[in-house]
C-alpha positions in Angstrom: -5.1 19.3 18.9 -8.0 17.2 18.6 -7.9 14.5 21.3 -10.7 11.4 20.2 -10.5 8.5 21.8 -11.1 5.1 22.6 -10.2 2.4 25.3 -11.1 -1.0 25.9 -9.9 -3.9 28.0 -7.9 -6.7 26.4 -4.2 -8.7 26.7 -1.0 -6.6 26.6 2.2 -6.8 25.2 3.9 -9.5 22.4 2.2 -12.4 24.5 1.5 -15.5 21.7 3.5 -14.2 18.5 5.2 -16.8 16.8 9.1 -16.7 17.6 10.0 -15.3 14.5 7.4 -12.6 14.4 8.2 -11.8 17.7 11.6 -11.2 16.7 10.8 -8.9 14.0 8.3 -7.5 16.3 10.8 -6.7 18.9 12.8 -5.7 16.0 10.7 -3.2 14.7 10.0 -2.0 18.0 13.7 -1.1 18.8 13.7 0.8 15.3 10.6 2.5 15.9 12.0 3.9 19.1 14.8 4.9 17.6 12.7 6.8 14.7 10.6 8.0 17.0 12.9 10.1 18.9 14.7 10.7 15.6 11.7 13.2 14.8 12.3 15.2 17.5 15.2 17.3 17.2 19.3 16.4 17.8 18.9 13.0 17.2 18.9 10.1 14.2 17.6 7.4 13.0 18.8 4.0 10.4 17.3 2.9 7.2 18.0 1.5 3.7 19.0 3.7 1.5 16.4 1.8 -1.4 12.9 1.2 -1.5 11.9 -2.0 -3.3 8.6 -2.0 -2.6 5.2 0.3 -1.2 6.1 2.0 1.3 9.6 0.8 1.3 9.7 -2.5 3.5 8.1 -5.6 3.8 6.1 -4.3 6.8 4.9 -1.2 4.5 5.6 1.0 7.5 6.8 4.3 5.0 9.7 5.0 7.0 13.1 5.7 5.1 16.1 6.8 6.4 17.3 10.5 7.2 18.1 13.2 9.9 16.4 13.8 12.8 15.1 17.0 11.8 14.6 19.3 8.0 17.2 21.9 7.4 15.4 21.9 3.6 15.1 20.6 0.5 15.5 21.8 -2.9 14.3 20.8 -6.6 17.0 17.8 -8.1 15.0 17.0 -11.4 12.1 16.6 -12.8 11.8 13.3 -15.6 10.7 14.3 -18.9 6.9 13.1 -19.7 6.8 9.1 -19.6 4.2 7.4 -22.0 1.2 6.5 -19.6 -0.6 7.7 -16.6 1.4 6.9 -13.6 -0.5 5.1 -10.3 2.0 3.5 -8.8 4.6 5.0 -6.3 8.6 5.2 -7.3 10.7 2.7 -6.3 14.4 3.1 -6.0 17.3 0.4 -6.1 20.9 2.2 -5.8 21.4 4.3 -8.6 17.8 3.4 -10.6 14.2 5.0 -9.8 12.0 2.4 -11.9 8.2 3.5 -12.1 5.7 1.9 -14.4 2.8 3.4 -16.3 -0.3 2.8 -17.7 0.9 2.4 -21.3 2.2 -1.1 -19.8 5.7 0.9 -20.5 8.5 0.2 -17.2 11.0 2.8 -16.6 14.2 3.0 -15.1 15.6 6.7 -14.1 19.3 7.9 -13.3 18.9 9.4 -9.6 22.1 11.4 -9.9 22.0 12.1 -13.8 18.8 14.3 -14.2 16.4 11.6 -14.2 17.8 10.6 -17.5 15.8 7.7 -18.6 18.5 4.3 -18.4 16.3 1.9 -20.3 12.3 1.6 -20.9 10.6 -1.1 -21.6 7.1 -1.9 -22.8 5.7 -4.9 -21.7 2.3 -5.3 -24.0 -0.3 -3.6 -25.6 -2.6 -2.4 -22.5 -6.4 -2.3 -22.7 -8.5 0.1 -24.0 -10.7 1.4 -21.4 -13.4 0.6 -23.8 -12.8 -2.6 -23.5 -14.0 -2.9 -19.5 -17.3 -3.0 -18.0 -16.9 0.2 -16.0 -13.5 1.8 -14.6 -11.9 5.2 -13.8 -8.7 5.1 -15.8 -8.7 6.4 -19.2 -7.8 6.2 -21.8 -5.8 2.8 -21.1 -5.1 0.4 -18.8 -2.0 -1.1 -18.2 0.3 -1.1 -14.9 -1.6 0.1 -12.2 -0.1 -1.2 -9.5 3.4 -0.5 -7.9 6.1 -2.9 -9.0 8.3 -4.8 -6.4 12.1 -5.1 -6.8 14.3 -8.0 -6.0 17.5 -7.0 -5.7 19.4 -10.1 -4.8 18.0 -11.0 -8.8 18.8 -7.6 -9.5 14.7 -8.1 -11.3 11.7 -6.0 -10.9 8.7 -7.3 -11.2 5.0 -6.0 -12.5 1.9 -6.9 -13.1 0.3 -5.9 -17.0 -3.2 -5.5 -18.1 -2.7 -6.7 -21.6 -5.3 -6.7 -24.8 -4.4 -8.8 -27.8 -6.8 -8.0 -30.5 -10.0 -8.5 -27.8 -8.8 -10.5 -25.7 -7.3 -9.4 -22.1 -5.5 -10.7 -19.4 -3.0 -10.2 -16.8 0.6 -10.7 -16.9 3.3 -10.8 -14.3 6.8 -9.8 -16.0 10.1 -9.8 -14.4 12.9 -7.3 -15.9 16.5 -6.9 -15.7 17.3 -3.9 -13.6 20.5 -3.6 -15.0 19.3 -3.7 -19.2 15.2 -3.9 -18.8 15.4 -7.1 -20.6 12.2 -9.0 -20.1 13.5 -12.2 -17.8 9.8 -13.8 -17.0 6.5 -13.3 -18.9 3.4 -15.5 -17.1 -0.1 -15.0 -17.0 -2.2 -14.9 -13.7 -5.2 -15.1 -14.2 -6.7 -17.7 -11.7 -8.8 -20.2 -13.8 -12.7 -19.6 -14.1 -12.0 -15.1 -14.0 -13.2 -12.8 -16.2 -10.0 -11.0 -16.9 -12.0 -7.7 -18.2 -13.4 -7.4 -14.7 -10.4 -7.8 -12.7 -8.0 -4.9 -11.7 -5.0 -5.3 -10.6 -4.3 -2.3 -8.2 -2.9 -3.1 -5.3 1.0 -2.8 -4.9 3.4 -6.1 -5.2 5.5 -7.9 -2.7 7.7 -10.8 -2.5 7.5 -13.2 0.1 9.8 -16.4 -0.1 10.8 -16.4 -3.6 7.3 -15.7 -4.9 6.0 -12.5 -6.2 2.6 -12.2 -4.1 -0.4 -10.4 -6.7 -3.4 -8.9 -4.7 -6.5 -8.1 -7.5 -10.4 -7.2 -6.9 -12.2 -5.1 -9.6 -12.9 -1.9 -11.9 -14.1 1.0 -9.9 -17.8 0.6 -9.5 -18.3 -2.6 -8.8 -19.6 -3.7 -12.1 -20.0 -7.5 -13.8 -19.1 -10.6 -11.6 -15.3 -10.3 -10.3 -13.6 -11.7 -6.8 -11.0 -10.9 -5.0 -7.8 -13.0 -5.3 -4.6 -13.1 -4.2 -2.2 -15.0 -6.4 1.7 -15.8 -5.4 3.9 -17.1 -8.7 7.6 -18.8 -8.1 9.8 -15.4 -8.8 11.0 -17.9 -11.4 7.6 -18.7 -13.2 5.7 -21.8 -12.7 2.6 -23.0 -10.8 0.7 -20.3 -8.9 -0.9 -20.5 -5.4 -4.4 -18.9 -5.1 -6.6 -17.1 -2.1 -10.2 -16.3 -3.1 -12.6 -13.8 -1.5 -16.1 -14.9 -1.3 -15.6 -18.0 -3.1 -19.2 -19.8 -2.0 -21.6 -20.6 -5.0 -23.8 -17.1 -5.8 -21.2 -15.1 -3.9 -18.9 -12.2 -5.4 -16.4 -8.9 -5.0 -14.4 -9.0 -1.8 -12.0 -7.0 -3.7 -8.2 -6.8 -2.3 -7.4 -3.2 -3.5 -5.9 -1.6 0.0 -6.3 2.3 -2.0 -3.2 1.1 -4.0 -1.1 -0.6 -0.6 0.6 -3.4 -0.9 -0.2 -7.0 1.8 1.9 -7.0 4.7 4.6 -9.6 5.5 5.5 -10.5 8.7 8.6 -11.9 10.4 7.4 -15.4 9.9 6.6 -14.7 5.9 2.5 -14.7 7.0 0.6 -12.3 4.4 -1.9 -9.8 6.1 -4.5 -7.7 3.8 -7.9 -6.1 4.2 -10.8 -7.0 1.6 -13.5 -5.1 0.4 -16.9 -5.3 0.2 -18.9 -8.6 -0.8 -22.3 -9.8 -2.2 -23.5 -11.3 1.2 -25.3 -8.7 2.7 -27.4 -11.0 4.6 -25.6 -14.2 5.7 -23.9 -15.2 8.5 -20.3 -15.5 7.4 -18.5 -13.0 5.7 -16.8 -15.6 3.5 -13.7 -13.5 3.9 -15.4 -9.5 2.2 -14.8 -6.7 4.4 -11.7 -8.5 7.3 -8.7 -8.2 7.9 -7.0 -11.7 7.2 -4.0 -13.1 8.0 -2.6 -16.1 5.3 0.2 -18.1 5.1 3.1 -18.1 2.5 1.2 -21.1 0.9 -1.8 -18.8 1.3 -3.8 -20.5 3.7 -6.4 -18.3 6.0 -5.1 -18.6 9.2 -7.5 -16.2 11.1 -9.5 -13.0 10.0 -11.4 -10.3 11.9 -14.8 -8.9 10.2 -16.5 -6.2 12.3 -20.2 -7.1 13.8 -21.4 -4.6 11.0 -20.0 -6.7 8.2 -23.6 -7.5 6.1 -24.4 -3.7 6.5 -20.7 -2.8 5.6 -20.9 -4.9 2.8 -24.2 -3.5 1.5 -23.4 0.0 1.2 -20.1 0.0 -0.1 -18.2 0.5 3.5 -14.8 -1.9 2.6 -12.6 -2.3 5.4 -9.8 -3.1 2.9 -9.6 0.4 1.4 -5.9 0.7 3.3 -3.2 -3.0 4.1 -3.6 -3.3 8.1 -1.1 -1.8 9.9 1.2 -4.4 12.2 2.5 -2.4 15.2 5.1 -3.4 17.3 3.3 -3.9 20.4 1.7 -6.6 19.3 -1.3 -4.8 18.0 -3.4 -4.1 14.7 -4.5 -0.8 13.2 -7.2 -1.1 10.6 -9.6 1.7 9.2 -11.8 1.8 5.8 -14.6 3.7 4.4 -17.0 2.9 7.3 -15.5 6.0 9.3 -14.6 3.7 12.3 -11.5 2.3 13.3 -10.3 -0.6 15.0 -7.5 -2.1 17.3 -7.1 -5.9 16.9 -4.5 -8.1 18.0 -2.4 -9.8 15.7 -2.0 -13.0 18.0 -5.8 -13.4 18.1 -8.0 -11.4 15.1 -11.0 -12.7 16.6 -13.1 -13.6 14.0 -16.5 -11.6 13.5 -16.5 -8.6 16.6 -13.2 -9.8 17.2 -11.6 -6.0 17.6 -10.2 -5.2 20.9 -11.5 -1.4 20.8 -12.6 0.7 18.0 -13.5 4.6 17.5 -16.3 5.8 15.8 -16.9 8.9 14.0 -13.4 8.3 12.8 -11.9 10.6 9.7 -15.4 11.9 8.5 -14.1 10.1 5.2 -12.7 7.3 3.5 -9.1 5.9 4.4 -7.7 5.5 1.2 -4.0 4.0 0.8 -0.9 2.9 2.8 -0.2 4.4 6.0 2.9 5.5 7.9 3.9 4.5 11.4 6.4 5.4 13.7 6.5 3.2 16.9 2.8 3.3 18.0 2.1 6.7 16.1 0.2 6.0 12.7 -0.1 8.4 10.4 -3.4 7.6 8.2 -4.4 9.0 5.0 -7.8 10.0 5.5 -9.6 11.8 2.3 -10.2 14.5 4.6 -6.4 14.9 5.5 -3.7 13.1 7.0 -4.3 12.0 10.7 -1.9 11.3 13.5 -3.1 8.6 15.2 -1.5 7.1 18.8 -2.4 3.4 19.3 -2.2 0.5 21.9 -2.6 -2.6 22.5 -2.6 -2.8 26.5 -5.2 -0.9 27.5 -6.8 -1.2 24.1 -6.9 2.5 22.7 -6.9 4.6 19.7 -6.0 8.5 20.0 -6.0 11.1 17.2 -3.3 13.7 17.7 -3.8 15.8 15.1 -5.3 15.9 11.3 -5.0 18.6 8.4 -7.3 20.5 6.4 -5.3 19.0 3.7 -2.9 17.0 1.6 -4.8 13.4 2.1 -2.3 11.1 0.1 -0.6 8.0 1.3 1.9 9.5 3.8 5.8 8.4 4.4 7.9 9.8 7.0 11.6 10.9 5.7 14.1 13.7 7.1 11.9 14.5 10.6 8.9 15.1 8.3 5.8 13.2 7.0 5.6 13.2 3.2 2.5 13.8 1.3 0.7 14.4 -2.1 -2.5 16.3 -2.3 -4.0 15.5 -4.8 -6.5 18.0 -5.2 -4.0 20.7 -6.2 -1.0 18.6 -7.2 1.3 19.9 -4.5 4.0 17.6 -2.3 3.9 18.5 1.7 6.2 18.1 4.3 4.2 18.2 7.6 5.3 18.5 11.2 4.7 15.0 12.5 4.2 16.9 16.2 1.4 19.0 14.9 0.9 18.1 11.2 1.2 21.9 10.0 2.7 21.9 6.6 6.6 22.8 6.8 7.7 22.6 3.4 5.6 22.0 -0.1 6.4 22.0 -3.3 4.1 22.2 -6.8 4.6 18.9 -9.0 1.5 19.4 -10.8 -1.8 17.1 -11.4 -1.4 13.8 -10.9 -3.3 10.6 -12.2 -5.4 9.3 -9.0 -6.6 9.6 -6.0 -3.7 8.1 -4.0 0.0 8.9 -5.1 2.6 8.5 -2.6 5.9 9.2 -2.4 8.8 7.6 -1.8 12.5 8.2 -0.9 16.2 7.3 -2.2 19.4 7.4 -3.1 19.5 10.6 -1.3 16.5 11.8 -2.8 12.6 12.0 -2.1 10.9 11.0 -5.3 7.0 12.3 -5.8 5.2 11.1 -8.5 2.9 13.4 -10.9 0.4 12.7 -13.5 2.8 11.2 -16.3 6.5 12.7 -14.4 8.5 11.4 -11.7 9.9 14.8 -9.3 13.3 14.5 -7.2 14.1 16.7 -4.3 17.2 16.5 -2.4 16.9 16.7 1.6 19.6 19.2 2.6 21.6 17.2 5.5 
């Protein structure tokens, strides 16, 4: 077991949180107990038996209801090929697993019938990767990021990279779960953008009636993009804007979180990490490479930026290549490509050298995508492998359990195990969350990018492939 570790002095428990984020905190807590001794064995934990959005709750905490402990699992179905690359991460709404693909094509799957396909829709005609200034999907571009359901509208919502004749732009559409019929067609594309420079990647959310869009741009950095975050009215209209390094000669500051979605708190506050920015000499980081809390009218509220920032932003280091993860002590988990991690607290980010502690040397790799966390344990997808990682807020400290020499996908935890894709040879694990040793895998085959996760219901864990959606059933 490899024990690093890091301690500083700072405030304890929920001390400052707004009342209603307090409650959710104390909330969450109580669940997270209850989870947390739900891994060990002869015991149980609650959950939803949907997931409507990354990593399957507001909080993106990856967590979905099972047993305490795996007694197995077994192949359910496997979809027949879908048009389009797939990059987003199932999402399930009683009997429907809806997944959305690159051919701008939205999908909705029978979870007890084989995966038959219940409707499909395309959206638009997605761009030709010709079309952008640089990128890493081919041959199109369409819906990269995970869709969000509403199920109270019975609606899913998702976000299209659309090309008529040469002109692009993005699109938020809203579809009838129950026929696929297209309820809502808008485009968001904050005024001033260059649409062909802009990628929409990270996952959706909802947050008090309006569908909340996180964008930076194409993989490597190319032409002159920012990062935005837009919300729209669930029912269309007038859209709210957040921009990332928005002073005069300044640029990037993507909001990509490795395909995660922002985090919404109890009190409907919007929390996302940014990537790197232009400024790699000034003396504010104009929002590039922080963690930032907003409001639901997206205001900044506060933001934390490590000391490093102009070197971080220089060399490619974004903090915002994973959402921040809120803990229920009161406490913030945040690590990137800059192989150190920090412990902020959500009452007080701090600004600039704000952290409460932070550990160096962390990973040896990028942190790419959503984590997982159980109580204080966060499970972290570094490149490297998945890590085990046991934080606090009061003393300050971050400890790593455990990591593996492989499977480095987004991790959720279902049925006493921790969930995970490797990428690198196409094959689903189920890890030991005491010891991370894989318990269970299963071949699903390539898949389209660095960072598939999986997701879990209806009574099924869901992993996504290359251009396929696999179900496995937990044995109870």
């Amino acid at each position: 077991m490899n024990q690093l570790s890091a301690h500083g002095p700072g405030p304890g428990g929920l001390r400052g949180l707004p009342t209603r984020r307090l409650a959710l905190a104390l909330a969450l807590g109580l669940a997270s107990t209850i989870i947390a001794t739900a891994i060990a064995p002869g015991t149980s934990f609650a959950g939803g038996a949907d997931w409507p959005v990354y990593h399957g709750n507001p909080l993106g905490s990856g967590v979905a209801a099972g047993s305490s402990s795996f007694h197995g699992a077994k192949v359910a179905w496997t979809s027949r090929a879908l048009r389009g690359q797939i990059f987003g991460e199932p999402l399930v709404e009683g009997n429907e697993v809806v997944v959305a693909t690159e051919n701008d094509a939205v999908y909705a799957l029978n979870a007890t019938n084989g995966g038959k396909i219940l409707w499909s829709t395309r959206v638009g005609t997605p761009v030709s990767a010709r079309m952008l200034p640089c990128g890493d999907i081919h041959p199109k571009v369409g819906i990269t990021s995970t869709p969000v359901i509403d199920p109270a509208r019975s609606e899913v919502f998702v976000v299209a990279d659309e090309q008529a004749h040469r002109v692009i732009s993005h699109h938020l559409v809203g579809l009838s779960l129950l026929t696929g019929r297209v309820l809502l067609n808008e485009v968001v594309d904050p005024p001033g953008t260059t649409p062909s420079a802009q990628l929409q990647r990270a996952a959706l959310t909802l947050d008090e009636g309006q569908v909340v869009i996180a964008s930076g741009g194409n993989a490597g950095d190319c032409s002159t993009y920012h990062g935005w975050v837009v919300a729209v009215p669930e029912t269309g209209g007038a859209m709210r804007t957040f921009e990332v390094d928005p002073t005069s000669g300044n640029n990037q500051g993507a909001i990509w979180m490795g395909g995660g979605a922002p985090i919404v708190d109890g009190a409907g506050h919007i929390w996302l990490a940014t990537g790197n920015g232009s400024n790699t000499s000034g003396s504010d980081p104009d929002s590039s490479d922080s963690v930032i809390e907003l409001s639901p009218t997206l205001q900044r509220l506060q933001f934390f930026a490590p000391s490093t920032w102009a070197n971080d932003n220089a060399n490619d280091f974004d903090l915002g290549s994973s959402p921040p993860a809120l803990l229920p002590d009161g406490s913030v988990f945040q690590a990137g490509k800059s192989q150190t991690a920090f412990v902020l607290d959500q009452s007080a980010l701090g600004g600039v050298g704000g952290q409460l502690t932070e550990l160096g040397s962390f990973c040896g790799a990028d942190v790419d995508g959503g984590n997982a966390f159980v109580g204080q344990t966060v499970y972290v997808p570094c490149m490297n492998g998945v890590m085990a990682v046991q934080v606090q807020k009061s003393p300050p400290s971050v400890v790593v359990q455990w990591m593996t020499s492989q499977a480095p996908g987004p991790p959720i935890v279902a049925d006493g195990l921790v969930w995970t894709i490797d990428q690198n040879g196409g094959v689903l694990h189920g890890l030991n969350p005491q010891t991370g040793d894989s318990t269970v895998h299963f071949k699903i085959g390539a898949v389209a990018n660095h960072f598939p996760t999986p997701s879990v219901g209806d009574g099924l864990l869901l992993a996504p492939s290359s251009n396929r959606v696999h179900a496995f059933t937990l044995t109870p």
